[in-house]
C-alpha positions as CSV (number, residue, x, y, z in Angstrom):
1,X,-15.9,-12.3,7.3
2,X,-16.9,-15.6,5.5
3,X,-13.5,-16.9,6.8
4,X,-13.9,-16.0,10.2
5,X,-17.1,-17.3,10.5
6,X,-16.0,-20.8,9.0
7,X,-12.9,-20.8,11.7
8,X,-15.1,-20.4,14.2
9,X,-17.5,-23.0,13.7
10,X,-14.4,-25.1,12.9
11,X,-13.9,-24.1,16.4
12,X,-16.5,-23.8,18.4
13,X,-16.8,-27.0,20.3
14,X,-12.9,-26.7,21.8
15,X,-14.2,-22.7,22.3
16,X,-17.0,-23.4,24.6
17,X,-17.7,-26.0,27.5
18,X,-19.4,-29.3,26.7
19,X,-23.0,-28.3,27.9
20,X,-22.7,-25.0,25.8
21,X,-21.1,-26.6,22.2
22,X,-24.8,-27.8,21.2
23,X,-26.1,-24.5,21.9
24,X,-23.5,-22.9,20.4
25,X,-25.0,-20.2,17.5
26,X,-23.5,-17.2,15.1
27,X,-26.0,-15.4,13.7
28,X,-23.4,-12.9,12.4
29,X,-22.7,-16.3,9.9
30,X,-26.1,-16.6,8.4
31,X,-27.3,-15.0,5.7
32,X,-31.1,-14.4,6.5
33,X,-33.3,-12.3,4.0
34,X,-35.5,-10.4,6.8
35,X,-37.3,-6.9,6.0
36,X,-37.0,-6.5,10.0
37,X,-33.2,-7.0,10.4
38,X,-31.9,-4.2,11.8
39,X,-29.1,-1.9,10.2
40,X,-26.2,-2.3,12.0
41,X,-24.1,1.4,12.7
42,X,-21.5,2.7,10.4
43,X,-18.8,1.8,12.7
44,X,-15.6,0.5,12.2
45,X,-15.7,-2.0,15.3
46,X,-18.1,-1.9,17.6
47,X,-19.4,-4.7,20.0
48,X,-23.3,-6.0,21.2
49,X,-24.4,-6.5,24.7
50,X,-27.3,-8.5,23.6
51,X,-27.2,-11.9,24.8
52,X,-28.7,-14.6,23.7
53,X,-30.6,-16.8,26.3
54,X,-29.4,-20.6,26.3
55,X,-32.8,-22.6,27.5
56,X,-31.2,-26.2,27.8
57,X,-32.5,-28.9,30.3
58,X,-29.4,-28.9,32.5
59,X,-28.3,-24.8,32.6
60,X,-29.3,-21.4,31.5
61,X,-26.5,-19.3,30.6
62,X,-26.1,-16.7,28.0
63,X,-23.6,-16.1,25.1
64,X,-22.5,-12.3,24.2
65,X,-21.7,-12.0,20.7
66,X,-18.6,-10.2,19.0
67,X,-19.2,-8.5,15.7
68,X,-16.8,-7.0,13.6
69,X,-17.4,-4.9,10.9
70,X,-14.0,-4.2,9.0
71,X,-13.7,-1.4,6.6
72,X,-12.5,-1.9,2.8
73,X,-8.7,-0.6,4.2
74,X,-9.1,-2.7,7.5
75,X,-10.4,-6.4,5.8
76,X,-6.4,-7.5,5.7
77,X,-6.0,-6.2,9.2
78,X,-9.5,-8.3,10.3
79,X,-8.8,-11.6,8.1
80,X,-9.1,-14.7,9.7
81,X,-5.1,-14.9,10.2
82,X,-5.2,-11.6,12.0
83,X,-8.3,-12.9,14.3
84,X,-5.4,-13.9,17.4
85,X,-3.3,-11.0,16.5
86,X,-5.6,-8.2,17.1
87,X,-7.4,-9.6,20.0
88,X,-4.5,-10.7,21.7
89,X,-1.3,-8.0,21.4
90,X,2.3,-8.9,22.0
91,X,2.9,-8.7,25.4
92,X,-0.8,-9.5,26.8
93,X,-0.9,-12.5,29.1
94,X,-3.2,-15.6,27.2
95,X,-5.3,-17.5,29.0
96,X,-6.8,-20.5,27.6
97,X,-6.4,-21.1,24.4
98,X,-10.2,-21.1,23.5
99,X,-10.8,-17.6,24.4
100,X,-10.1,-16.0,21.4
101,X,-13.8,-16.5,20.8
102,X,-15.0,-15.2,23.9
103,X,-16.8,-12.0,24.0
104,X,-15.0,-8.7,24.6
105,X,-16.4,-8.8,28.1
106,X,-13.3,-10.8,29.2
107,X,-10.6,-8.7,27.8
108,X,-12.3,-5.7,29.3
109,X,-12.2,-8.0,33.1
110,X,-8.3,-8.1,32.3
111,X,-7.6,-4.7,31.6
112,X,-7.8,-4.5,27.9
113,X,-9.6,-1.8,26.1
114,X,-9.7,-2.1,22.1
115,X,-12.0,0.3,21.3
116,X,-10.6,3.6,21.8
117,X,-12.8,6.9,21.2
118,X,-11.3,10.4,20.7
119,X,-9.8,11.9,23.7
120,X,-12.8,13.7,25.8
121,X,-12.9,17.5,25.5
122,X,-13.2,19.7,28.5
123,X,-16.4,21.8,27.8
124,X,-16.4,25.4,27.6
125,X,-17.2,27.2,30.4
126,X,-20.5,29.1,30.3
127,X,-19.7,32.5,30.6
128,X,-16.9,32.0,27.8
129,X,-19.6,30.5,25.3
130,X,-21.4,34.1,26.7
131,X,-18.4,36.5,25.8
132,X,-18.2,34.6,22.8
133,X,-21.7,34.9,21.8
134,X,-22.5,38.6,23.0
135,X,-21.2,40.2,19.8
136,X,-23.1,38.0,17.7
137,X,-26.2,38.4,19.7
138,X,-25.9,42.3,18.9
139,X,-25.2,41.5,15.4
140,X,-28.3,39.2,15.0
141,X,-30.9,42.2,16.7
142,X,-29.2,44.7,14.4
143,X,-30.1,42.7,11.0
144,X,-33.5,41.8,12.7
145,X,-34.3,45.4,13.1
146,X,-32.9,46.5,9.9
147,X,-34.8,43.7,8.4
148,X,-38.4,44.5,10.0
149,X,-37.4,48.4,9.0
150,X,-36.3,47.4,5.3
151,X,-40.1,45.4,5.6
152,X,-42.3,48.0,6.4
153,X,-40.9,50.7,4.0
154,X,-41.5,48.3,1.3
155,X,-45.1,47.9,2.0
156,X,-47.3,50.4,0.1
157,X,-49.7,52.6,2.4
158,X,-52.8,50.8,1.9
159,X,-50.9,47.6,3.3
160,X,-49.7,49.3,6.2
161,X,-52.7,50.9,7.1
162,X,-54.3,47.3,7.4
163,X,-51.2,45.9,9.4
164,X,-51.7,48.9,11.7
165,X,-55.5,47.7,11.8
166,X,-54.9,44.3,12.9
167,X,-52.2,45.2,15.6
168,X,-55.6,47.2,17.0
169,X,-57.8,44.1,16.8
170,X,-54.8,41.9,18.4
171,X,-53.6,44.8,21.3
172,X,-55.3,42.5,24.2
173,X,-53.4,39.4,23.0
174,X,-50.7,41.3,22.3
175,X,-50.6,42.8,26.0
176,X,-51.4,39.5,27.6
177,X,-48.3,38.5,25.1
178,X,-46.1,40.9,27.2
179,X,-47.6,40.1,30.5
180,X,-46.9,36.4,30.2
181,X,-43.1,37.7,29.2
182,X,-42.2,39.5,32.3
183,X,-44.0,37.1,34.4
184,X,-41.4,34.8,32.7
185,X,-38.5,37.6,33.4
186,X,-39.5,37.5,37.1
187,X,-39.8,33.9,38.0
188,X,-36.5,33.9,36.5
189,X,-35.0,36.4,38.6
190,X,-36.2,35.2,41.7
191,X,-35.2,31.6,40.6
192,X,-31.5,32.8,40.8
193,X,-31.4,35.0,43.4
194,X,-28.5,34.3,45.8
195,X,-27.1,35.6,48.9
196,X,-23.7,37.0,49.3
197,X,-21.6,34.7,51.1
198,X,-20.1,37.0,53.7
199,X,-22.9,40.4,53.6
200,X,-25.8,38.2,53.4
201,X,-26.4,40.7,50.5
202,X,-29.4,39.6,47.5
203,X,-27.6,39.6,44.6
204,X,-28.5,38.3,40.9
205,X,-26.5,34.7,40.3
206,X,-26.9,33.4,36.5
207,X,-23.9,32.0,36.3
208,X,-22.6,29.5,38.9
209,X,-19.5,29.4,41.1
210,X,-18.2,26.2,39.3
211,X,-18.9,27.8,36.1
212,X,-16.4,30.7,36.9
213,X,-14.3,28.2,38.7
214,X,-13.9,26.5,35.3
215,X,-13.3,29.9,33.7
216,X,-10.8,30.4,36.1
217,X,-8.9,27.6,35.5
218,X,-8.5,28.6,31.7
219,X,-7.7,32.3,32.4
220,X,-5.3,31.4,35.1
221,X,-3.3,29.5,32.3
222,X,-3.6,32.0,29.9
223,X,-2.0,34.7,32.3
224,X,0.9,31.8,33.4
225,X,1.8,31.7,29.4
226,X,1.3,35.6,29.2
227,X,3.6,36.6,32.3
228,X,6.3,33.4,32.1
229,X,9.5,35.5,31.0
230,X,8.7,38.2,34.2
231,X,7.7,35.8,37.1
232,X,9.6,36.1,40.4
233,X,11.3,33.9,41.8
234,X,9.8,31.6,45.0
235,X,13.1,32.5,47.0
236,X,12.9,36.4,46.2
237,X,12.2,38.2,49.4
238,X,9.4,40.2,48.0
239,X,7.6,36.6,46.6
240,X,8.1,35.6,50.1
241,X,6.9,38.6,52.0
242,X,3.2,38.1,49.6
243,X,2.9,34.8,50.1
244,X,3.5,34.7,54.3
245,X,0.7,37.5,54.0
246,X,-2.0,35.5,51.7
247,X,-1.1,32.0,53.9
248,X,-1.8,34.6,56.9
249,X,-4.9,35.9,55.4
250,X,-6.6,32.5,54.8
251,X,-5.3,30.7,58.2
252,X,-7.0,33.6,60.0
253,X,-10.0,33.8,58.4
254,X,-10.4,30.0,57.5
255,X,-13.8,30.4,59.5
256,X,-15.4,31.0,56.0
257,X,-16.0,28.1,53.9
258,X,-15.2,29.7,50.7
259,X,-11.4,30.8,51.9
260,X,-10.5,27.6,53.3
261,X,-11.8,25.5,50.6
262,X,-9.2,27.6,47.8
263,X,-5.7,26.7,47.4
264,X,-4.6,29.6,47.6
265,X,-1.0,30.0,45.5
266,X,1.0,33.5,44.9
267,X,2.4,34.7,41.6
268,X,5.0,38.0,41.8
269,X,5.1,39.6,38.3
270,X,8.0,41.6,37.7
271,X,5.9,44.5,36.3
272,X,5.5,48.4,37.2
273,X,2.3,48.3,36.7
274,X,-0.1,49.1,40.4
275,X,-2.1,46.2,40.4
276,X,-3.0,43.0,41.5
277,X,-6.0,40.5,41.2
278,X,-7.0,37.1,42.5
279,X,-8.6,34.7,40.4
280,X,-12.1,32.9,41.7
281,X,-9.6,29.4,41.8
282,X,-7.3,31.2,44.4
283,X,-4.3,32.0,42.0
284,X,-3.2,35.5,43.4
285,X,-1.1,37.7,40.9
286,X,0.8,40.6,42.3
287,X,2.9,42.8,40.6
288,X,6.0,44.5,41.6
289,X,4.8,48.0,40.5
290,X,2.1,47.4,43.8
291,X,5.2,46.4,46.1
292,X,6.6,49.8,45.1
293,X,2.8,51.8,46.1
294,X,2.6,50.1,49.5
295,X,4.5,51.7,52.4
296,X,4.0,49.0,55.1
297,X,3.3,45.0,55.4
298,X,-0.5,46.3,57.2
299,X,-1.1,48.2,53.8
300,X,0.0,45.0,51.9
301,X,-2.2,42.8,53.9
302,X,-5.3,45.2,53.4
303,X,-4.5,45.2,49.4
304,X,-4.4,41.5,49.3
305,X,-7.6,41.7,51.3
306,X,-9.4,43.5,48.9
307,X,-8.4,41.5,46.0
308,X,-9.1,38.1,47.9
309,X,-12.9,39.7,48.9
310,X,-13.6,40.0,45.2
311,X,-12.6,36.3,44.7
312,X,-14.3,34.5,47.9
313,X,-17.5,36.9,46.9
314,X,-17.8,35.5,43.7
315,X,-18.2,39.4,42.5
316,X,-17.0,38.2,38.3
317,X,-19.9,36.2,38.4
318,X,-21.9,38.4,39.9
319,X,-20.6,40.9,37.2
320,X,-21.4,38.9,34.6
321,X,-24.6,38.1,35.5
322,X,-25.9,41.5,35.9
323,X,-24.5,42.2,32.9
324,X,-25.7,39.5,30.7
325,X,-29.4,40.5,32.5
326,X,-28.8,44.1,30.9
327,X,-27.5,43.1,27.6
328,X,-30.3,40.7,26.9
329,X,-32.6,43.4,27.6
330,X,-30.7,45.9,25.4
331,X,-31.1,43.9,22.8
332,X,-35.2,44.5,22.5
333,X,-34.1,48.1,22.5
334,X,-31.3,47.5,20.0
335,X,-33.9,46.2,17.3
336,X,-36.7,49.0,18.9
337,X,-33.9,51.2,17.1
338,X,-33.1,50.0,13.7
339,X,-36.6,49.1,13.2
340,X,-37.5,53.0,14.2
341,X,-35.0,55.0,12.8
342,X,-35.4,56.0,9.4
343,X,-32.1,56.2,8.2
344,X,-28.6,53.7,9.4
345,X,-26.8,56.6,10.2
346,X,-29.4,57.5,12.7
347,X,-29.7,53.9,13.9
348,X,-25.7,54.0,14.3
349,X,-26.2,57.4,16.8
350,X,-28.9,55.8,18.5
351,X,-26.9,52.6,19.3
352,X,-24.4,54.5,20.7
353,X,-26.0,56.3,22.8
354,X,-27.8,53.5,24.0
355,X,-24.6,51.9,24.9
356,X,-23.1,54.7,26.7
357,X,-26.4,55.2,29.0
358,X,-26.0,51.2,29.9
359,X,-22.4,52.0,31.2
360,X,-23.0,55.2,33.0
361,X,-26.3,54.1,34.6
362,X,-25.7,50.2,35.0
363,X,-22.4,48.9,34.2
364,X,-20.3,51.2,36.2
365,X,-22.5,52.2,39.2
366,X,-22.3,48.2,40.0
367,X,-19.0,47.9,39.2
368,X,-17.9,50.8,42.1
369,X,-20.8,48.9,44.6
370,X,-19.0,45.5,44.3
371,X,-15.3,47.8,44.4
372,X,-17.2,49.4,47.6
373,X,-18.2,46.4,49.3
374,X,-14.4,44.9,48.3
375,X,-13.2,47.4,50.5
376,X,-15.0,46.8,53.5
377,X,-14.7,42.8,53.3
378,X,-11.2,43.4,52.7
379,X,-11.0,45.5,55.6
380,X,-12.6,42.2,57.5
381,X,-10.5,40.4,56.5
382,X,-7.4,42.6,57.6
383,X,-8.4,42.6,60.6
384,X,-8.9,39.4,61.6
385,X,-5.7,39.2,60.2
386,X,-4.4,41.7,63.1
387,X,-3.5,44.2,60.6
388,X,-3.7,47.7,61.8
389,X,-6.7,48.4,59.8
390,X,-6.0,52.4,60.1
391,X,-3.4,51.7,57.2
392,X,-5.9,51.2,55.0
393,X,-7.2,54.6,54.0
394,X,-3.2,56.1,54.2
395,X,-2.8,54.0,51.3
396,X,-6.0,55.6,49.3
397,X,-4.1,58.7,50.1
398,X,-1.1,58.0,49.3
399,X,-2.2,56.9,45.3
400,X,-4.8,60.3,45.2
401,X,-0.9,61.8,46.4
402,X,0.8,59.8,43.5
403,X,-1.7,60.5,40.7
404,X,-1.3,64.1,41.3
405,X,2.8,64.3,41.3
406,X,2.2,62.3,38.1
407,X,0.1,64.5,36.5
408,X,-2.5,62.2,35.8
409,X,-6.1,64.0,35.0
410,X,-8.4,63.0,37.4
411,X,-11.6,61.6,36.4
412,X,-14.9,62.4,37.7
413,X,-16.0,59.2,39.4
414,X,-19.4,58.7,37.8
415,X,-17.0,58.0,34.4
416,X,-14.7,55.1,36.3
417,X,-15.5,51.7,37.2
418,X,-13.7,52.5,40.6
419,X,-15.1,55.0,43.4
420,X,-12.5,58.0,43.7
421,X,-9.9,57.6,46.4
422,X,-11.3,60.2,48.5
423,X,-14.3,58.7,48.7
424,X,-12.6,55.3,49.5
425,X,-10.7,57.3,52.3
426,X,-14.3,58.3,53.9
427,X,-15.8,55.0,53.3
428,X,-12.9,53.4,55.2
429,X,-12.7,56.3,57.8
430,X,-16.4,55.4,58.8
431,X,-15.7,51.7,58.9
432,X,-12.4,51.7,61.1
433,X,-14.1,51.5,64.5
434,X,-15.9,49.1,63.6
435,X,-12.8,46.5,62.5
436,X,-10.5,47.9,65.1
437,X,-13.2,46.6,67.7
438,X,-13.6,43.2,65.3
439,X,-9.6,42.8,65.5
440,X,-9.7,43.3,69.4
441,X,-12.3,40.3,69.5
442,X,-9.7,38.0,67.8
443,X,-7.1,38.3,70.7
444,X,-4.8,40.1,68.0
445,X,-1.1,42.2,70.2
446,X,-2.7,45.8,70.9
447,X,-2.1,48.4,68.2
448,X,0.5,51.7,68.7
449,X,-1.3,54.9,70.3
450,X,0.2,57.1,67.1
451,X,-2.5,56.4,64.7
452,X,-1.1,55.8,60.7
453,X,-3.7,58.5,59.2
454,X,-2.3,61.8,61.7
455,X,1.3,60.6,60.7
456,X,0.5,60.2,57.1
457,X,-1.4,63.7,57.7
458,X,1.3,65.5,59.4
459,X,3.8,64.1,57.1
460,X,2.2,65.6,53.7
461,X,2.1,68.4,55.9
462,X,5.5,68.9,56.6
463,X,6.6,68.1,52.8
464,X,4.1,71.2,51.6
465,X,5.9,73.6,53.8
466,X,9.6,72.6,52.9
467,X,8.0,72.3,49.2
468,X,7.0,76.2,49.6
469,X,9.9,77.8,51.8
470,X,12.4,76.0,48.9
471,X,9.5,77.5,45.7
472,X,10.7,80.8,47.4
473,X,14.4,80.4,46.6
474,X,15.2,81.8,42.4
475,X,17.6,79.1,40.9
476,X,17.1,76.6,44.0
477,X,16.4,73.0,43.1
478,X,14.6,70.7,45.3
479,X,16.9,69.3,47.5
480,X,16.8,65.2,49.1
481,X,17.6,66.5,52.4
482,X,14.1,68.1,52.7
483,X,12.4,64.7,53.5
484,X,14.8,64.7,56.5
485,X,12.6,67.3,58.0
486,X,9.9,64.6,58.6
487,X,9.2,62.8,61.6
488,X,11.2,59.9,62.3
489,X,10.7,58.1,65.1
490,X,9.7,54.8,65.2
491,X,5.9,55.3,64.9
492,X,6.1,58.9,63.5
493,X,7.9,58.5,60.4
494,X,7.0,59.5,56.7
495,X,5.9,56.8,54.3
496,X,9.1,54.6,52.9
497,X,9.7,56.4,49.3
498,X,10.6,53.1,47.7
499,X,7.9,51.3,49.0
500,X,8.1,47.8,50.5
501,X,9.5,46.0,47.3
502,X,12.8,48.5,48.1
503,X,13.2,47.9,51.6
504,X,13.3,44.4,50.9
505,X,15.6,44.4,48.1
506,X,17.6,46.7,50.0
507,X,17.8,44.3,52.6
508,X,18.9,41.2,51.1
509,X,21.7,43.2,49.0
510,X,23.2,44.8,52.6
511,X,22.2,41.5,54.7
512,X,20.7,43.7,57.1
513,X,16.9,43.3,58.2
514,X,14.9,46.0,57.1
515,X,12.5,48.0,58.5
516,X,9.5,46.1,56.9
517,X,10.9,42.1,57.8
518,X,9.1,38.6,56.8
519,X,9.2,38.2,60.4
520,X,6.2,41.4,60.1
521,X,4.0,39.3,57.8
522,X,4.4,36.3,60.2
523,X,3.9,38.3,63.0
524,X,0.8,40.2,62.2
């Protein structure tokens, strides 16, 4: 440092103009004993702002200072030979020779940047640091109760005969404790009370759509890295036929702001697995096993509906919020119990059961409301879409069909997160009239007279009695040409068995156009 500063005042007058060369001052060179000078940060380089005014008869002008600071393993790097080298790398364009004392300022004009900070991290996103921190809440109001309970059996009776005394004297303040608390509780709740973009519904909104947008962004990447090795290709018919339905989906209802302002982008897993979900950033991932469940392009389009409903209504935030309402209030109860029971064991059973009455009474009603009102935006959506909207309720019925020839046990729907598919079939029943009138409004090609449900019906029908006439035959297997009994003209025909994902493979291996063609999707 002591050889820097002697350079530069060896310096200074060819550094600066005339007029500034008397004025000229380093105060980083003097060595004042002051019990005000300021402690300068533990840096390794940093830089001042502070200029130092310049009164002088013929200007006013002001002089930034540099100040280095080099570390014991940095003083060769910072010597007064190395002044020129670090300022000025190889490569970097020199201007006048004087300016190696200028301030930093002037580098920073010419697109220099010397002090480098550690690359910014992307915060987490809210309801991650939640997921995160909802075990450890639980955790923290189980030792709390255990504590207070471990506290109180401690105390001889005398003790807690006065503790009990004093809680008398103090029940007003402790009631006017409480009321102040859910006075709290409510101006909270009606601080973040929303309204549902497409029902108009009141809903409870803790956690912001950009939040979950964020969230998104990670899960979406998490689910690209999980499902690389089994995505379809682009050029695969079946990746096509999704992706002309989503593109159709959002051009036709790009009347909603929160459609048209997602990218919308299609990912075909190559999976067995009935299911697909669309993330709240508009990443839609299908799977193949849901290609194989569908029987039409109109059933497809009402699928992708629903899945595209829960995104645009935010309903995983919604979710959330509810459910970080709940479990903030379980957790009073939560230390209620370990501070009450007697025993851990006991405390254990209680917890339990508390956690089972949350999921039946909270968690799972709301979760088969928001599946509910899925439907029916879906449905909306279809429509507008020029679906044939009566496909959506054949396709309930065809997985309550499925379930059964799989011999799945079927589970009261009070125990799922998901209404029953009967009761989707009436919901959608009852809502048809209404979206066949909404898809009439939108100048959509009229719909066949033969309605989907009465084939669907009469179909099933059919299959029952050539299922008992061939039960009646000892030694008889079920034969293939039974299902040519069926209706099968062109708007009477039974379900395809393969479902859409064969017809289209079926297709591009013969080169003919099957009965279910991207020119449908387009054409809807």
């Amino acid at each position: 440092m002591e050889l820097l500063c002697a350079r530069l005042m060896r310096n200074q007058r060819r550094c600066l103009p005339a007029y500034l060369s008397r004025s000229f001052q380093t105060s980083h060179c003097r060595q004042r004993q002051s019990t005000t000078r300021r402690t300068l940060p533990s840096t390794e380089l940093y830089s001042t702002n502070t200029c130092r005014i310049l009164r002088q008869p013929e200007t006013t002008d002001s002089v930034c200072q540099l100040q280095l600071k080099p570390s014991s393993s940095q003083r060769q790097l910072f010597s007064s030979q190395n002044v020129r080298t670090v300022l000025f790398p190889v490569g970097t364009p020199r201007p006048d020779p004087a300016v190696h004392c200028l301030p930093v300022i002037w580098l920073s004009k010419h697109g220099q940047n010397f002090f480098h900070t550690s690359a910014p991290h992307r915060a987490l996103p809210a309801p991650l640091i939640w997921l995160v921190l909802k075990p450890l809440q639980k955790i923290v109001a189980i030792i709390l109760g255990r504590s207070i309970r471990k506290w109180w059996l401690a105390l001889p009776p005398n003790k807690q005969q006065l503790v009990r005394q004093k809680v008398w004297r103090r029940r007003w303040q402790l009631v006017a404790g409480g009321m102040v608390a859910m006075v709290i509780m409510a101006s909270f709740f009606l601080t973040h009370l929303d309204e549902s973009p497409i029902t108009g519904r009141t809903r409870l909104l803790v956690f912001s759509r950009e939040n979950y947008m964020e969230l998104a962004a990670v899960t979406g990447d998490g689910y690209m890295e999980e499902f690389a090795e089994l995505m379809v290709s682009e050029k695969d018919p079946r990746h096509q036929v999704v992706e002309r339905v989503v593109e159709h989906l959002a051009q036709r209802n790009k009347d909603i702001p929160e459609v048209s302002s997602v990218p919308w982008r299609v990912h075909l897993v190559d999976s067995p697995t009935i299911n697909a979900f669309v993330l709240p950033n508009g990443k839609v991932f299908m799977f193949t096993g849901m290609l194989e469940a569908v029987a039409d392009v109109h059933q497809l389009t009402f699928i992708l509906g629903h899945e595209m409903a829960h995104a645009v209504m935010g309903h995983s935030a919604e979710q959330a919020s509810m459910s970080h309402v709940v479990d903030f209030l379980s957790l009073i109860l939560l230390t209620a119990i370990w501070a009450v029971c007697p025993r851990d064991s006991l405390a254990v059973l209680g917890q339990w059961i508390q956690t089972k009455l949350i999921q039946f009474l909270f968690d799972r009603p709301y979760s088969r409301k928001l599946e509910a009102e899925a439907d029916q935006v879906g449905l909306q959506l279809a429509a507008k879409a020029c679906a044939d909207v009566r496909a959506g309720p054949v396709f309930w019925q065809q997985m309550e069909i499925s379930d059964q020839l799989r011999g799945e046990p079927t589970v009261p729907e009070w125990l799922s997160t998901h209404p029953s598919h009967r009761n989707r079939v009436t919901q959608l029943d009852r809502l048809i009239p209404q979206y066949l009138e909404l898809r009439e409004s939108c100048s959509c090609p009229a719909l066949p007279a033969t309605d989907p449900r009465a084939v669907f019906a009469q179909s099933v029908k059919v299959l029952l009695d050539a299922t008992r006439d061939l039960e009646g035959e000892a030694g008889k297997r079920l034969k293939p040409q039974a299902l040519s009994q069926t209706p099968t003209s062109d708007h009477r025909r039974a379900p395809h068995t393969g479902g859409l994902a064969t017809a289209l493979l079926a297709s591009s291996a013969t080169g003919s156009p099957p009965a279910l063609t991207l020119d449908t999707a387009t054409h809807l």
